[in-house]
HTML snippet that shows the backbone in 3Dmol.js (N, CA, C, O; Angstrom):
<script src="https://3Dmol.org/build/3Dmol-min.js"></script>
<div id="view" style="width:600px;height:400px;position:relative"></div>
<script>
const pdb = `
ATOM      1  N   UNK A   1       0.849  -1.188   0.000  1.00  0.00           N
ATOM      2  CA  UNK A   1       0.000   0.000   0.000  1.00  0.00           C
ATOM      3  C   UNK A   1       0.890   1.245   0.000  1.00  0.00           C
ATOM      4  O   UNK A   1       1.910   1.265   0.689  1.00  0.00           O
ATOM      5  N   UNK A   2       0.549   2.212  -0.707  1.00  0.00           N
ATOM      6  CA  UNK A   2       0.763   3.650  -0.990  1.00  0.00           C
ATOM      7  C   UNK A   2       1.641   4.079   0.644  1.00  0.00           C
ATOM      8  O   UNK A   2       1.206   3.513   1.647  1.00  0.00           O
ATOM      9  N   UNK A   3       2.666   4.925   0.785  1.00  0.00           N
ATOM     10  CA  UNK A   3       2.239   5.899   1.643  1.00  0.00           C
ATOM     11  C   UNK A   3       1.495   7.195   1.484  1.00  0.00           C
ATOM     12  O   UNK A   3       1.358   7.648   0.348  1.00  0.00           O
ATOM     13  N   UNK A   4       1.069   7.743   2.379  1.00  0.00           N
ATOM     14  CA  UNK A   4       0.001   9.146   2.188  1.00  0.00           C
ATOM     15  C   UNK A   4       0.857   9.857   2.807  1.00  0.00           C
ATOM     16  O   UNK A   4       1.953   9.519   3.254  1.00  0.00           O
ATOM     17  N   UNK A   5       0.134  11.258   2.836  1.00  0.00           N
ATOM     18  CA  UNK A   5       0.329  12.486   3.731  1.00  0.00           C
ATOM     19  C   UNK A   5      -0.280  12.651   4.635  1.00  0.00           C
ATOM     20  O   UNK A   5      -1.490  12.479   4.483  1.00  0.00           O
ATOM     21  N   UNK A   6       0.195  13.046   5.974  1.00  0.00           N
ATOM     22  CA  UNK A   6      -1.410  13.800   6.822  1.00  0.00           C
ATOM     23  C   UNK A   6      -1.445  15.399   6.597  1.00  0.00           C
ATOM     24  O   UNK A   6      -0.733  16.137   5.916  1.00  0.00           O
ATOM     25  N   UNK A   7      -2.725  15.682   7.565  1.00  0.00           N
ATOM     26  CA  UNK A   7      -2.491  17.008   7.718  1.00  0.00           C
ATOM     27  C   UNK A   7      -1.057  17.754   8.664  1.00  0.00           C
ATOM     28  O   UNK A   7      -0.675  18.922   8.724  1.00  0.00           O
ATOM     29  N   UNK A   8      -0.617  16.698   9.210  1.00  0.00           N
ATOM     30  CA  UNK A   8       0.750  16.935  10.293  1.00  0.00           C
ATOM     31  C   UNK A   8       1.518  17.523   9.392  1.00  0.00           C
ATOM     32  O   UNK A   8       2.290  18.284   9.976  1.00  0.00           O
ATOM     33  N   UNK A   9       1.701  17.535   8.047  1.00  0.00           N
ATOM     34  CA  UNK A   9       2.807  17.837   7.440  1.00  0.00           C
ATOM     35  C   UNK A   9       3.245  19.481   6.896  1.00  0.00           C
ATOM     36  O   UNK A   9       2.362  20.203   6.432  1.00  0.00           O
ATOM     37  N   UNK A  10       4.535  19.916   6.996  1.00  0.00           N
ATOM     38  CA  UNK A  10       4.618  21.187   7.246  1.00  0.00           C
ATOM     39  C   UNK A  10       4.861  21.335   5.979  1.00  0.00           C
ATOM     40  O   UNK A  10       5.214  22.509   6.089  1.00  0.00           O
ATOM     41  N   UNK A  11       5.002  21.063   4.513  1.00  0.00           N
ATOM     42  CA  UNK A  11       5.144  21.657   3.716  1.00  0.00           C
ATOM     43  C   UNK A  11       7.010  22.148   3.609  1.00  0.00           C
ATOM     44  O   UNK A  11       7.360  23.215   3.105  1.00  0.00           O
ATOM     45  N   UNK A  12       7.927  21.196   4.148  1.00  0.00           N
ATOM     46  CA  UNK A  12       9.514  21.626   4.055  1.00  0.00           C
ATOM     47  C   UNK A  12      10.171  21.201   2.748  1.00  0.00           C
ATOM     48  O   UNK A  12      11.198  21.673   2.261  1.00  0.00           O
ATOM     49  N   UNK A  13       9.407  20.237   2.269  1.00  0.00           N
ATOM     50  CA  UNK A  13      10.002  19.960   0.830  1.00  0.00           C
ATOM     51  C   UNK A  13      11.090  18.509   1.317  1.00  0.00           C
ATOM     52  O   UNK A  13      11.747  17.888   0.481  1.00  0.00           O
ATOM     53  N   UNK A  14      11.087  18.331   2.118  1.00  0.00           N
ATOM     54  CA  UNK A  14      12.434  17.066   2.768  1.00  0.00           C
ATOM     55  C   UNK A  14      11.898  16.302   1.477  1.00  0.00           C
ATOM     56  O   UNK A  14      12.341  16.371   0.330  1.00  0.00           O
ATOM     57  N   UNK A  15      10.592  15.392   2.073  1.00  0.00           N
ATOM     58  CA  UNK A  15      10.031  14.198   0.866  1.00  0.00           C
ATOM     59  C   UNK A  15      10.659  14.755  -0.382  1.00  0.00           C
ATOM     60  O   UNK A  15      11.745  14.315  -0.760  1.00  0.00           O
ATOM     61  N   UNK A  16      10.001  15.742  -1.067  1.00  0.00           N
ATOM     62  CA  UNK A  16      10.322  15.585  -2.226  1.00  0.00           C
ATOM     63  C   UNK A  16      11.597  15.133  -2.803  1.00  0.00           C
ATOM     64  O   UNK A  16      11.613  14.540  -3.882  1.00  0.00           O
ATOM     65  N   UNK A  17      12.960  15.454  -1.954  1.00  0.00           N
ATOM     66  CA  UNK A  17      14.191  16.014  -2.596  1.00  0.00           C
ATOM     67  C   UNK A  17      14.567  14.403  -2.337  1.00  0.00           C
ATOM     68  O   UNK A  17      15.650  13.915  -2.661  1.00  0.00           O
ATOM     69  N   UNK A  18      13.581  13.732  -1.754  1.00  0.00           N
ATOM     70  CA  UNK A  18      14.205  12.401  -1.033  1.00  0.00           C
ATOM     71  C   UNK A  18      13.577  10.836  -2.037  1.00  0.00           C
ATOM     72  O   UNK A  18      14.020   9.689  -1.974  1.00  0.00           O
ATOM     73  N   UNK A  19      12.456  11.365  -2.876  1.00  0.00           N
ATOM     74  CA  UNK A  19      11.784  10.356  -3.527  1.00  0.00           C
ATOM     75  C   UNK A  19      12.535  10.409  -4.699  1.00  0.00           C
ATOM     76  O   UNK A  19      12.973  11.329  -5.389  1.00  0.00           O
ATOM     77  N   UNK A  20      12.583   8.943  -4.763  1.00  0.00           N
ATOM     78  CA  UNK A  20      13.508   8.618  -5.985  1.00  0.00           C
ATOM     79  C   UNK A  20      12.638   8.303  -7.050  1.00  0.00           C
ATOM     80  O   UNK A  20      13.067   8.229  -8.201  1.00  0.00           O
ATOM     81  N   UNK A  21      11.172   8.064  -6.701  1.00  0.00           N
ATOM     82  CA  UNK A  21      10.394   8.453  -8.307  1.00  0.00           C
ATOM     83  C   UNK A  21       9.505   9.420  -8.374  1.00  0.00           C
ATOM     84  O   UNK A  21       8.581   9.402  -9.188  1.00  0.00           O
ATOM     85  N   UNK A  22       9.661  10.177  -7.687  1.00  0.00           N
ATOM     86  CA  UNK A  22       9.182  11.832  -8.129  1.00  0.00           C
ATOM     87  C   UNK A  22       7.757  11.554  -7.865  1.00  0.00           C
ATOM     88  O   UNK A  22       6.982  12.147  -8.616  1.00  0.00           O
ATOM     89  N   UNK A  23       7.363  10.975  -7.187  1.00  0.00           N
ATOM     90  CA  UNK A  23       5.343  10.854  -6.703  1.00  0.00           C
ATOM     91  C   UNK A  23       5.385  12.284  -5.890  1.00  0.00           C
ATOM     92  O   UNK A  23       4.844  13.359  -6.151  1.00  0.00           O
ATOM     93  N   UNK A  24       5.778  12.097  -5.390  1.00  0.00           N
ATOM     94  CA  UNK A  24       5.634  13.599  -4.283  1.00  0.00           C
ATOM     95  C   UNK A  24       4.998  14.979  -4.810  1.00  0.00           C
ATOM     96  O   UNK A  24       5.724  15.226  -5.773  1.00  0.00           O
ATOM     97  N   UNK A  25       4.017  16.062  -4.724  1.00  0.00           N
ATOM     98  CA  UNK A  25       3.675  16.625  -4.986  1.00  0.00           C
ATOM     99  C   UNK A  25       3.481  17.991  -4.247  1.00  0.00           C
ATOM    100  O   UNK A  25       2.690  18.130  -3.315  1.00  0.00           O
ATOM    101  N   UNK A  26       4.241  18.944  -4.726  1.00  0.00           N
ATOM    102  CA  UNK A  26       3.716  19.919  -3.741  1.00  0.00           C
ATOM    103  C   UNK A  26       2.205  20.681  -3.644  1.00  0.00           C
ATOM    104  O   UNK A  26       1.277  20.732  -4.451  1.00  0.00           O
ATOM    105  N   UNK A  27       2.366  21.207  -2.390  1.00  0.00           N
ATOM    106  CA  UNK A  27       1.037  21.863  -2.275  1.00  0.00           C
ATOM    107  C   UNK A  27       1.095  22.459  -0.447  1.00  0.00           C
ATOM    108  O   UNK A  27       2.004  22.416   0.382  1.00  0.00           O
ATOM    109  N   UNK A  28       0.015  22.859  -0.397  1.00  0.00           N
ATOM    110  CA  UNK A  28      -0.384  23.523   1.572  1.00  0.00           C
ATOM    111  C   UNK A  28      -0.134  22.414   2.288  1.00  0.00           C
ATOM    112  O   UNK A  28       0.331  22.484   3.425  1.00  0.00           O
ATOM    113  N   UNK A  29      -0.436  21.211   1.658  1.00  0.00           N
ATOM    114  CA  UNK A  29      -0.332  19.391   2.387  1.00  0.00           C
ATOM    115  C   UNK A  29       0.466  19.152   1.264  1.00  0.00           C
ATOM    116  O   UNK A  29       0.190  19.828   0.274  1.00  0.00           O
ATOM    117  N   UNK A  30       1.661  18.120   1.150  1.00  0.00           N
ATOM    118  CA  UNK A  30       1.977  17.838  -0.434  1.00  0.00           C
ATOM    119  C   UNK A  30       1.231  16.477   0.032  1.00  0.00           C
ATOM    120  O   UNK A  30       0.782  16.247   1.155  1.00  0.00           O
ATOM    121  N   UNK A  31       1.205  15.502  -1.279  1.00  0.00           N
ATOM    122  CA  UNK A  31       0.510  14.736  -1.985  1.00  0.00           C
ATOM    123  C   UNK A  31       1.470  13.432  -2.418  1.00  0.00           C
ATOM    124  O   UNK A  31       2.265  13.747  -3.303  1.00  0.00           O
ATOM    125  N   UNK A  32       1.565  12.090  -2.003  1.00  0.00           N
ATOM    126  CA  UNK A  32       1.956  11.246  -2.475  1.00  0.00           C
ATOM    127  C   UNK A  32       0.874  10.108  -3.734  1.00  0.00           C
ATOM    128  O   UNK A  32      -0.071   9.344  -3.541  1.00  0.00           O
ATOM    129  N   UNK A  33       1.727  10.581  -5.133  1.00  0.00           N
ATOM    130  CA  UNK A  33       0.850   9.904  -6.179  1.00  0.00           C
ATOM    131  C   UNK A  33       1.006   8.243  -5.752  1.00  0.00           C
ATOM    132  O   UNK A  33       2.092   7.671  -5.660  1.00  0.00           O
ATOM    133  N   UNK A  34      -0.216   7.663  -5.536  1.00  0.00           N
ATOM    134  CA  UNK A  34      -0.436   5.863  -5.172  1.00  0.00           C
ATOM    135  C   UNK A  34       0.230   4.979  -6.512  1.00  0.00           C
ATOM    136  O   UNK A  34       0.670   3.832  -6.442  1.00  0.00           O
ATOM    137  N   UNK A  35       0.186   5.672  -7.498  1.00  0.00           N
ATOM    138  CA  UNK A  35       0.613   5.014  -8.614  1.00  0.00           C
ATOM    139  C   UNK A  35       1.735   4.637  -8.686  1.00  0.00           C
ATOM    140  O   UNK A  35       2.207   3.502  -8.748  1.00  0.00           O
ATOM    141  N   UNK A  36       2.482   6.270  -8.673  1.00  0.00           N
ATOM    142  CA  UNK A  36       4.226   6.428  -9.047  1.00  0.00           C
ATOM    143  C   UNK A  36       5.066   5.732  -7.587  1.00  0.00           C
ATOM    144  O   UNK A  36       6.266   5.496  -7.725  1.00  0.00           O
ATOM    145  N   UNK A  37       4.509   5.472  -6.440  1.00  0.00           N
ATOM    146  CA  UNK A  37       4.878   5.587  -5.104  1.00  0.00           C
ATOM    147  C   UNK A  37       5.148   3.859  -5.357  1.00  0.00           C
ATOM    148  O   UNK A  37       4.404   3.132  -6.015  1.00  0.00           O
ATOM    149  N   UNK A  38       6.505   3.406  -4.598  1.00  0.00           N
ATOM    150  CA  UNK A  38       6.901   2.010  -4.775  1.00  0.00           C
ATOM    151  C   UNK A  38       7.181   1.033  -3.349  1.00  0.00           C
ATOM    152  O   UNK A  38       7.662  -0.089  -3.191  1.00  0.00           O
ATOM    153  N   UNK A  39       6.635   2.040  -2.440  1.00  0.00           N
ATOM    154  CA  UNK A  39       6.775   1.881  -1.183  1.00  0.00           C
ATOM    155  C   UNK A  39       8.315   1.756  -0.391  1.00  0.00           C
ATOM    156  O   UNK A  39       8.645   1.217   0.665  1.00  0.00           O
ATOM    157  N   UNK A  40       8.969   2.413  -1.283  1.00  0.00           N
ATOM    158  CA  UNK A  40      10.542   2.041  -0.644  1.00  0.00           C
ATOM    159  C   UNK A  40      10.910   2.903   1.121  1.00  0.00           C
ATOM    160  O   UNK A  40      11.783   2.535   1.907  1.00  0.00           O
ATOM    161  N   UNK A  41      10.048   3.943   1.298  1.00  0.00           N
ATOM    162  CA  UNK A  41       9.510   4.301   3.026  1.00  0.00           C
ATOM    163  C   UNK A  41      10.472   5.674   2.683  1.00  0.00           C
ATOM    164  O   UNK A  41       9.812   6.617   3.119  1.00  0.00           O
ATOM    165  N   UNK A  42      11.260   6.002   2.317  1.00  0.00           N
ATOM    166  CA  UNK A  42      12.259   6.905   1.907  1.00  0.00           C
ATOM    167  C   UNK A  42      11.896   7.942   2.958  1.00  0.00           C
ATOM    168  O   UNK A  42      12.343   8.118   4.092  1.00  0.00           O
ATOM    169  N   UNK A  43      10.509   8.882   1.927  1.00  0.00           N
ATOM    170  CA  UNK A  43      10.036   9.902   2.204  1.00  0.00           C
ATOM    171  C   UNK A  43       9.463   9.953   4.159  1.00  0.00           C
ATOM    172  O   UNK A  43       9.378  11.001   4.799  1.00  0.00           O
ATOM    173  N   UNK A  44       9.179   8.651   4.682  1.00  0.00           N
ATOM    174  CA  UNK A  44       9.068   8.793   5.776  1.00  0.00           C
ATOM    175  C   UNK A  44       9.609   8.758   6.700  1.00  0.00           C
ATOM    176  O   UNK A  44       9.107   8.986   7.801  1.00  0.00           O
ATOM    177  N   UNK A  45      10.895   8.432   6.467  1.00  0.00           N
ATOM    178  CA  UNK A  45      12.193   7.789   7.603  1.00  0.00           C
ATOM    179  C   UNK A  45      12.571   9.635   7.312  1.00  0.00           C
ATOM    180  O   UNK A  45      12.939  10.128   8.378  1.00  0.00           O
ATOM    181  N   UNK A  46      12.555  10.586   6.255  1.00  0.00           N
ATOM    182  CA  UNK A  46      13.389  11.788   6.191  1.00  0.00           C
ATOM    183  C   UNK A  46      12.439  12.953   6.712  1.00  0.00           C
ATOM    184  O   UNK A  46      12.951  14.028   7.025  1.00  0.00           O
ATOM    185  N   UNK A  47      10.741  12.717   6.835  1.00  0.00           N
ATOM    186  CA  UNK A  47      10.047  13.645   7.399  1.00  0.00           C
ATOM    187  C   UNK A  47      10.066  13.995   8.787  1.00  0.00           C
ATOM    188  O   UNK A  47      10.117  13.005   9.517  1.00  0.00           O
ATOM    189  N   UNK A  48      10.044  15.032   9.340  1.00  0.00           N
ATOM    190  CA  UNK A  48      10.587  15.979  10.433  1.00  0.00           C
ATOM    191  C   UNK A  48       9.317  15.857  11.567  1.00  0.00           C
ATOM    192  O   UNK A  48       9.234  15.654  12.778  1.00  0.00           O
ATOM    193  N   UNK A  49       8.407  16.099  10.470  1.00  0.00           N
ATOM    194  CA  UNK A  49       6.705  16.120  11.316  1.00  0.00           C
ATOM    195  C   UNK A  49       6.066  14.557  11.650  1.00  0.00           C
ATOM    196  O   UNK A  49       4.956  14.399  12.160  1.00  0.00           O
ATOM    197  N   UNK A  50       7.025  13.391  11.246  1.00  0.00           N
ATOM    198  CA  UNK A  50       6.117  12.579  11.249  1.00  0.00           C
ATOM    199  C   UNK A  50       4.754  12.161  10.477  1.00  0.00           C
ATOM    200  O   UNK A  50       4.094  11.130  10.615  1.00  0.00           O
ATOM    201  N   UNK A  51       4.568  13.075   9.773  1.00  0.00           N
ATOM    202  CA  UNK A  51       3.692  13.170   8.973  1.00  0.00           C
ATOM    203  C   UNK A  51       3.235  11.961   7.772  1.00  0.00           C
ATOM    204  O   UNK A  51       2.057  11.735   7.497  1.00  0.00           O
ATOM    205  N   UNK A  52       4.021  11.481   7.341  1.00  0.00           N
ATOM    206  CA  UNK A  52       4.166  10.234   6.406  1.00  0.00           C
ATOM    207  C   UNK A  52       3.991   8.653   6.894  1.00  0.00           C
ATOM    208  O   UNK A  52       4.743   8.139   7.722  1.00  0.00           O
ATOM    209  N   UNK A  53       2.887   7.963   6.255  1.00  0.00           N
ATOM    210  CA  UNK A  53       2.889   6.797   6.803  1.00  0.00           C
ATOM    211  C   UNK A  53       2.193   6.020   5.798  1.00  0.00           C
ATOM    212  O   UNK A  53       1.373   6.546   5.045  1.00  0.00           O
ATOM    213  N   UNK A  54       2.630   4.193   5.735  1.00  0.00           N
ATOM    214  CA  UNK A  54       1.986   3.392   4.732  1.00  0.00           C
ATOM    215  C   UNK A  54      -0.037   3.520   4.812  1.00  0.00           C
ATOM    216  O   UNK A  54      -0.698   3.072   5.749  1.00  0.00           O
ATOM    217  N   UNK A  55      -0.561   4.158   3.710  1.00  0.00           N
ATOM    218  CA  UNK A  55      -1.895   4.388   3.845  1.00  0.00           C
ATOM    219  C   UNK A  55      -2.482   2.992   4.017  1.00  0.00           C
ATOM    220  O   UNK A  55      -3.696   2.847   4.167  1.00  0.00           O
TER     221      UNK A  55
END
`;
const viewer = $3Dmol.createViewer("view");
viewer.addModel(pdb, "pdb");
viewer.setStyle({}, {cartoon: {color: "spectrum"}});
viewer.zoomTo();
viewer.render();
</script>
């Protein structure tokens, strides 16, 4: 399964610079695409807020 975003997340950009297939999306919440996302946990072991988790 996908990881998601919560609302916990501050918008620092860490995920993005950290996903190695570019799902990540910015925005006020960014956005992990379920498609492009391969579950490798990357983006959640590097988030600050905790924010990231397998949906």
């Amino acid at each position: 399964m996908a990881y998601v975003i919560s609302e916990d997340c501050i918008a620092c950009g860490t995920c993005i610079d950290e996903c190695p297939m570019g799902a990540i999306s910015e925005g006020d919440i960014y956005v992990i695409d379920a498609d492009a996302c391969t579950e490798c946990g990357t983006c959640a072991d590097v988030c600050p807020s905790g924010a990231i988790s397998q949906g």
